[in-house]
N, C-alpha and C positions, 0 to 999 in steps of 0.2 A: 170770588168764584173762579177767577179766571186765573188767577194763581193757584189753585186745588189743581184743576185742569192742564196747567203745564207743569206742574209737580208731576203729576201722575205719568201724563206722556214721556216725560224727562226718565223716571224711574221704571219706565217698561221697554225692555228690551226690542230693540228692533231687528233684532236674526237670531235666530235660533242658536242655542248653545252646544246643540249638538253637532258632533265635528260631518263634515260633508265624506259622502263615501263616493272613491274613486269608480269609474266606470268596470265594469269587471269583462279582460275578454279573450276570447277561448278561439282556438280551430274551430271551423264547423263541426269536422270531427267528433271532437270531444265534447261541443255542445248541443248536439243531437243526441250522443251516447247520455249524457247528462239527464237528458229529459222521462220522466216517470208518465206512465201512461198511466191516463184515467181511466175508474171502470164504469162501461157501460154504461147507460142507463136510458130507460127507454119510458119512462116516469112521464106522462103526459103525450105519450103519442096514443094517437087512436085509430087505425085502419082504416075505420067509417066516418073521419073526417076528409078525407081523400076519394072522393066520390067523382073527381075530375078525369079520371084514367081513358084515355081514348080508347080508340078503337084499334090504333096502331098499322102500321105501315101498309097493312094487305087487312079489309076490314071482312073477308071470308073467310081467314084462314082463324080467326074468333079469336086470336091473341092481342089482349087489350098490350097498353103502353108496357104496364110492369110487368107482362109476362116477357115481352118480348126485350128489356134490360135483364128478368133474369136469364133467359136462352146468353145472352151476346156477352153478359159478364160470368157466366159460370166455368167455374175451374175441369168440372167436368159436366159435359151438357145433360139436362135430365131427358125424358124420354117424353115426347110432344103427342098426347092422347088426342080423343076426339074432346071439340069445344075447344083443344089447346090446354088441356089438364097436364100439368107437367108432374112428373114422378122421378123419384130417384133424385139422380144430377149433385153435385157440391159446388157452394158458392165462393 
């Protein structure tokens, strides 16, 4: 049996026969230009799992946490209604 056993071990390769591939490398440059952007996907998010939203920096002015990230990141600001209803504005 124990000769079966180092038969076997003897006749199986201990590396791969596949040849090894060299490191590949690029300018930042050209390996950011490289990169393909993923699309989208919004597949398992839920709104009404995020029921954690404060009250935010001034707790009168009724703008929870996300309203007041979208006012601070928006490209052009929206229009700040009563309650803190925002309208318009681009993100």
């Amino acid at each position: 049996m124990r000769g079966l056993a180092a038969t076997a071990l003897a006749l199986t390769p201990l590396a791969s026969s596949a040849p090894a591939h060299a490191a590949e490398t690029l300018p930042l440059a050209e390996a950011v230009a490289s990169l393909q952007p993923a699309v989208e996907s919004r597949d398992g998010y839920s709104r009404s799992a995020f029921r954690h939203w404060s009250t935010g920096d001034d707790p009168a002015d009724g703008c929870n946490t996300r309203k007041e990230v979208l006012l601070d990141e928006a490209v052009e600001p929206p229009e700040v209604g009563a309650s803190c209803r925002l309208t318009a504005g681009r993100g």
